[in-house]
C-alpha positions in Angstrom: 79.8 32.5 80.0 79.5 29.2 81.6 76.7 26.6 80.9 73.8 26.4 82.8 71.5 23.5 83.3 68.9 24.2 80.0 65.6 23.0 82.3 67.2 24.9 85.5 68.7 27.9 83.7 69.7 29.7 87.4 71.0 26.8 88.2 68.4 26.1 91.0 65.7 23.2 91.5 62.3 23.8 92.7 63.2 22.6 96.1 66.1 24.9 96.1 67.2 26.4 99.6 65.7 30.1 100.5 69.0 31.5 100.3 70.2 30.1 97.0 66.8 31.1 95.5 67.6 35.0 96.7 70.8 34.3 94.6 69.0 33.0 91.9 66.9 36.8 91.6 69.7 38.2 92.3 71.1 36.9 89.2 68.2 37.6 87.2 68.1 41.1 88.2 71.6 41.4 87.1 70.3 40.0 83.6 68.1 42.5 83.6 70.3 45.1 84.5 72.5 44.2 81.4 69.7 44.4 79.2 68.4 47.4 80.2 72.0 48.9 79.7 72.3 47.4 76.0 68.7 48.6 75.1 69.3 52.2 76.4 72.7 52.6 74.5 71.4 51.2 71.2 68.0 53.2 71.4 70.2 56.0 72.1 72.4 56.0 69.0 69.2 55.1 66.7 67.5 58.2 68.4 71.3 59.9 67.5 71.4 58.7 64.5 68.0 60.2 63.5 68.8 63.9 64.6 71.9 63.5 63.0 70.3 63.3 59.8 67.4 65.0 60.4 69.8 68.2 61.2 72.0 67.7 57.9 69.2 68.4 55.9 68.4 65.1 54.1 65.2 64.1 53.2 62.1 62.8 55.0 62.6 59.5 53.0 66.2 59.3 54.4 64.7 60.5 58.1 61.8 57.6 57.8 64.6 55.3 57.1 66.9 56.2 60.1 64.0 56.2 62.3 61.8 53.1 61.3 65.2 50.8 60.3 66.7 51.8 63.3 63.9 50.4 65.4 63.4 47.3 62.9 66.8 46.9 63.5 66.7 47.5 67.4 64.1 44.7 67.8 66.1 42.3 66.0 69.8 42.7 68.3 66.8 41.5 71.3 66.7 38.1 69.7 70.8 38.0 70.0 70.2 39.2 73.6 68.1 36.4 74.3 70.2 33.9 72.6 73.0 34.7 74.4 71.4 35.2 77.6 70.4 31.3 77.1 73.7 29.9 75.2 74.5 26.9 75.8 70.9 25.4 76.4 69.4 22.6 74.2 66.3 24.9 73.3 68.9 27.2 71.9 71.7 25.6 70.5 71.4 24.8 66.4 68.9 27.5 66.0 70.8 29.4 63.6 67.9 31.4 62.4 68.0 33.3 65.5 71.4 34.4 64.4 70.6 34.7 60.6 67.7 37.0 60.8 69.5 39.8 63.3 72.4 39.8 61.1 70.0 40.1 57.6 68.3 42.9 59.3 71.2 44.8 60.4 73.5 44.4 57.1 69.5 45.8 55.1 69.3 48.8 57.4 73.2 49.5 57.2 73.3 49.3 53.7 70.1 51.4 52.9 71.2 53.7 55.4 74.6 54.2 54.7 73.7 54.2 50.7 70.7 57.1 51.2 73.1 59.3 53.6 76.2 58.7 51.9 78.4 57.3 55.2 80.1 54.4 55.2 80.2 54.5 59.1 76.1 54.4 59.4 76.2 52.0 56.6 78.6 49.5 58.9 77.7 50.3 62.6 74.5 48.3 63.1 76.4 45.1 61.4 79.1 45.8 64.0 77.1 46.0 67.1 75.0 43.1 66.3 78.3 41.4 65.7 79.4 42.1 69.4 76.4 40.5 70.8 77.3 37.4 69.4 78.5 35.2 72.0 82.1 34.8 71.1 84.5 32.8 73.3 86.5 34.9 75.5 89.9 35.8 73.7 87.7 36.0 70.2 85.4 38.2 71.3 88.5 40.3 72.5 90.0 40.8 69.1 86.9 41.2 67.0 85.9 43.8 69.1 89.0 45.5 68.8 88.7 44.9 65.1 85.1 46.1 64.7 86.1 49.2 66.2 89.4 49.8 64.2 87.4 49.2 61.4 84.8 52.0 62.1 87.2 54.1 62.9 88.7 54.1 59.7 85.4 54.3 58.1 84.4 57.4 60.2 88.4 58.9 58.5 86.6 58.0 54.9 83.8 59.7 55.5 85.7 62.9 56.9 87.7 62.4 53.7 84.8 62.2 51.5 82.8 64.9 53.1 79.8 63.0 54.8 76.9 65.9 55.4 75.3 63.7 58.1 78.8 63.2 60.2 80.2 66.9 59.7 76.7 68.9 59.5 74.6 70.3 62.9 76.4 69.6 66.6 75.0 66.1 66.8 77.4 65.0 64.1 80.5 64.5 65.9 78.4 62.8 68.6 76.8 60.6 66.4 80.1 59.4 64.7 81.9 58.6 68.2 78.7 57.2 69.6 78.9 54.5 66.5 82.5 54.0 66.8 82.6 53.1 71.0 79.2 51.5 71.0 80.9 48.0 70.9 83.3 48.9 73.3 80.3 49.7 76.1 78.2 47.0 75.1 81.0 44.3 75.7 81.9 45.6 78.9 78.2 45.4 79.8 78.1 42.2 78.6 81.2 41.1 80.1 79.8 42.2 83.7 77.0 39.7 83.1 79.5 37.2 82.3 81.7 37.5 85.9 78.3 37.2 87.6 76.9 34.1 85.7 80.7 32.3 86.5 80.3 33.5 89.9 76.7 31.5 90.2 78.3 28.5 88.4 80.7 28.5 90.6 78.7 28.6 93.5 76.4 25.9 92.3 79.5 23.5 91.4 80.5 24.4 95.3 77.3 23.6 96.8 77.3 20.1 94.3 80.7 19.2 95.5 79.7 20.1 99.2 76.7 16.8 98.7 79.2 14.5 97.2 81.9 14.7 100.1 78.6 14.9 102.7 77.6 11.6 100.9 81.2 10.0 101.2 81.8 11.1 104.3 78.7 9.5 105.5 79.2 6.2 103.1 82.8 6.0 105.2 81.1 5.8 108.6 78.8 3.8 107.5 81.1 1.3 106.0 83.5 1.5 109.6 80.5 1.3 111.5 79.1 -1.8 110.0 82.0 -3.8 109.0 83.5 -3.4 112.4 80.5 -5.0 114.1 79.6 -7.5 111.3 83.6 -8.3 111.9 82.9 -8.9 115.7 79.6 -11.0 115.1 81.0 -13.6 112.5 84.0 -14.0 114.7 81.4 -14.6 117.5 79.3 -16.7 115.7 82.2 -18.5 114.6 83.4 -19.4 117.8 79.9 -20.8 119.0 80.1 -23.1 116.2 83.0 -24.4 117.5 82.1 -24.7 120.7 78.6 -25.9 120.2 79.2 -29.9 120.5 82.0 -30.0 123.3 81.2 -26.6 125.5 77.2 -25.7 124.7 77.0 -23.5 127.5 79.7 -21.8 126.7 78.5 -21.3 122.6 75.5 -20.2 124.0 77.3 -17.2 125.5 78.3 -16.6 122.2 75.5 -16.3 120.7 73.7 -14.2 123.2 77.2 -12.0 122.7 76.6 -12.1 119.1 72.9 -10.8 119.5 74.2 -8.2 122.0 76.9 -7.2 118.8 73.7 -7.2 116.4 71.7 -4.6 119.0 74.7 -2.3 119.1 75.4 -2.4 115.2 71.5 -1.4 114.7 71.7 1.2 117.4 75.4 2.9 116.2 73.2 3.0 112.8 70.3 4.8 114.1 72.0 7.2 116.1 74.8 7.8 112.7 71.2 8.6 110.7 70.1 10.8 113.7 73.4 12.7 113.9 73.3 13.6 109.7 69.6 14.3 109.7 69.1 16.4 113.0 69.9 20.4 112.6 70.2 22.7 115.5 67.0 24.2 116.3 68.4 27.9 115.8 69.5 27.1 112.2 65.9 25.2 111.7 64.2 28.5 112.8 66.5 30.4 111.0 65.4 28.7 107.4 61.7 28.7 108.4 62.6 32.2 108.7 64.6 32.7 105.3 61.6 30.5 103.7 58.9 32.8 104.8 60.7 36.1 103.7 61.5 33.9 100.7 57.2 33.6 100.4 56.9 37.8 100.5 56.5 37.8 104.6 57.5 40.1 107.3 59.4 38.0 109.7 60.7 38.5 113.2 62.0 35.5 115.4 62.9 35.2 118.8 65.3 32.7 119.8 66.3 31.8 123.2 70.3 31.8 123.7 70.2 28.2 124.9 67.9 27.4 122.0 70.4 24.3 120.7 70.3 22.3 123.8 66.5 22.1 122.8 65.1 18.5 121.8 65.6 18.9 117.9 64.3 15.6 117.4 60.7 16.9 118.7 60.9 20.3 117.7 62.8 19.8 114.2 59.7 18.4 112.3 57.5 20.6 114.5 58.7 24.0 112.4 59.2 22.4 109.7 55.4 21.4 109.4 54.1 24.8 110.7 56.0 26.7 108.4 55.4 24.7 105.3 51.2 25.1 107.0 52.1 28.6 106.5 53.0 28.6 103.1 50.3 26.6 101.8 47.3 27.6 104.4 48.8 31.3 105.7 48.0 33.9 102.7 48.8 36.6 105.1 52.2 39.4 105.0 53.2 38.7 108.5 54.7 35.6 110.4 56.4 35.4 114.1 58.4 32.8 115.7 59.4 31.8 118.9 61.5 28.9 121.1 62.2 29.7 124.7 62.4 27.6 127.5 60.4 27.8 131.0 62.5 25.8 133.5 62.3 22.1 132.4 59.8 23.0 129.4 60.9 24.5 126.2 58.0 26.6 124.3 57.6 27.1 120.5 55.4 29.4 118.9 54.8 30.3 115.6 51.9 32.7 114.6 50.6 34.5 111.3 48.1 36.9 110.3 44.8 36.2 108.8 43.6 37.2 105.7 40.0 39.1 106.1 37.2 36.8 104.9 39.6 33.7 104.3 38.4 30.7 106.3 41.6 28.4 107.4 41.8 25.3 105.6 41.7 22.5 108.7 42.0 19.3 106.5 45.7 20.1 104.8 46.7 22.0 108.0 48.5 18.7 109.1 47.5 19.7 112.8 46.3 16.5 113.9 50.4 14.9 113.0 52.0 18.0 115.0 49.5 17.0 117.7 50.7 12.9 117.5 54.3 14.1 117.5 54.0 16.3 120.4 52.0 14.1 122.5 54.4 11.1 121.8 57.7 13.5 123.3 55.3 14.3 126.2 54.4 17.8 125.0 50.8 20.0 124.4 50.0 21.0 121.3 47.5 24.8 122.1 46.2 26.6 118.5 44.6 29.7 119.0 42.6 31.3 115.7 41.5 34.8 116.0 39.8 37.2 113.7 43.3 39.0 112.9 46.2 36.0 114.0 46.5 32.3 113.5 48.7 30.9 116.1 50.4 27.5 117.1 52.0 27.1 120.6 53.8 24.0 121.1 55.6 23.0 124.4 58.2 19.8 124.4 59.6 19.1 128.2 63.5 19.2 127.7 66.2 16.0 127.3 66.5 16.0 131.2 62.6 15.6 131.5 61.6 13.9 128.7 64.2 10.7 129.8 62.5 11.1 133.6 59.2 10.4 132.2 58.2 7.0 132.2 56.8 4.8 129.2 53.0 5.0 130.0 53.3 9.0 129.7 55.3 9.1 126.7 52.7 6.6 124.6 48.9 8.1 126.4 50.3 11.9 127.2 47.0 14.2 126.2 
């Protein structure tokens, strides 16, 4: 199993992405899954192991022992479980005792066992399977496998040899002897399924890693052509009005107004490059609000319009992103709805949640009063509407078209 991050141990941040925390349960689940499939098998061949020896006649004493050892010995393969569910962290590594303790338990109860019902193969299967949930590396853990169970299967031949009452008396005995002798087999297979799916997750969270640093270069490059090019033309300009400056000053002072003209374009090609990396299609933006909420335990529908990308992401962007984060923090409800269509020249968002009875909204984190500056600033209205069973928030933006007709004054002191 690959390493995970030891303060991270799904690999995910807080501020992971909806999507790659869905993963992230996922992956627990499938932990889970593997535990549950280790603890049945093992309770199953302690529970075996007791009617085994309960049906060949031996003594309570001997019963007792199966049945109270087994589940000493039970609790102590969990603490192997959850070492090697966590191997690799700091707060595991060098902790030997966690190793130690399992092992000291299973090699008592073996030995006890095995000495009180005369079976060599009872005596050496819990020593075996808390071997196997070691965490070996991968082509180890192949061969002592294989060796554990060659090994108790020539045990199990001894004790046919030797006449073992528990492993040839009642019809659980020739269960109970193959149940000791494959149980390594199933567990490592269980185990091993845990392991494709925690290399699957690594590998996913090396991909999306990789996916930042070329972003990051990528955007480094244009940055670097973008800016050296014009930096290139303006000291070439500005060296030419030096030149120029004591025999042709009127011809200098071209350059320099050239030169300023350079300096206006470098600043712009900048602002629109961060535009261009920071702005996301409104349909994806809705779509994450949307992941986020069902994220958050909410039943989500969303209606998008089919034009919805030619709508002004700069307004609308940080519009649902704020309402939905309002949502998580202020909502408390199970339902959310969202909206983006467009009326002619006006395009009309609407998100809306429903209100938990006897919860009063809180106003003063609802971060309102920003969405209302944003809106107003692009020319838009900002409506809220809160009712005894919905909260809603109705924003409406004019499109690219209209906002670029609209003059100054309206953009600055629109109501």
């Amino acid at each position: 199993m690959n390493t995970l991050d030891a303060a991270d141990p799904d690999g995910l941040s807080a501020h992971a992405a909806p999507g790659a925390r869905h993963l992230a349960r996922g992956l627990t689940g499938a932990w889970w899954y593997t535990v549950g499939g280790v603890i049945f098998l093992e309770l199953m061949l302690v529970l075996i192991v007791v009617g085994a020896v309960f049906t060949a006649g031996e003594s309570t004493a001997v019963v007792l022992t199966a049945l109270l050892g087994g589940l000493l010995w039970f609790a102590s393969t969990l603490l192997l479980l959850f070492r090697y569910r966590h191997y690799g962290e700091t707060a595991a590594d060098g902790q030997w005792m966690s190793v130690l303790v399992p092992l000291a338990v299973a090699v008592a109860f073996g030995a006890t066992l095995g000495v009180m019902s005369e079976s060599l193969l009872l005596g050496a299967f819990p020593l075996a399977q808390s071997v196997t949930l070691l965490h070996w590396p991968r082509g180890v853990r192949a061969r002592v496998v294989i060796g554990l169970v060659v090994a108790l299967i020539a045990l199990w031949i001894i004790d046919a040899r030797m006449g073992s009452a528990v492993l040839h008396t009642g019809p659980a005995a020739g269960l109970t002897a193959f149940y000791c002798t494959v149980l390594p087999v199933m567990t490592v297979t269980t185990l091993w399924w845990w392991d494709v799916l925690s290399a699957l997750n690594q590998a996913r969270i090396s991909e999306s890693r990789l996916a930042a640093t070329q972003e990051r270069l990528r955007v480094a490059t244009d940055v670097h052509d973008l800016q050296g090019h014009h930096l290139q033309v303006i000291a070439l300009q500005l060296e030419l009005a030096e030149r120029l400056m004591s025999r042709e000053p009127d011809a200098a002072l071209e350059q320099l107004r050239a030169a300023r003209v350079s300096v206006d374009e470098a600043r712009q090609g900048t602002r629109d490059l961060a535009l261009r990396f920071r702005s996301v299609p409104l349909p994806d933006e809705i779509a994450n609000a949307s992941d986020l909420l069902r994220a958050a335990g909410l039943d989500v529908t969303t209606t998008i319009a089919p034009d919805a990308a030619d709508a002004p992401g700069a307004d609308l962007g940080p519009v649902i992103r704020e309402t939905t984060t309002n949502i998580l923090r202020h909502g408390g409800g199970k339902k959310a709805r969202l909206s983006l269509a467009r009326a002619d020249a006006v395009w009309r968002y609407e998100i809306a949640n429903d209100v938990v009875p006897g919860v009063v909204a809180d106003a003063d984190g609802s971060g309102l009063e920003g969405i209302g500056r944003r809106v107003r600033e692009a020319g838009g209205t900002l409506e809220v509407r809160r009712g005894d069973e919905e909260f809603a928030v109705i924003v409406t933006v004019p499109g690219r078209a209209a906002a670029s007709a609209l003059p100054p004054s309206v953009l600055k002191e629109a109501p």
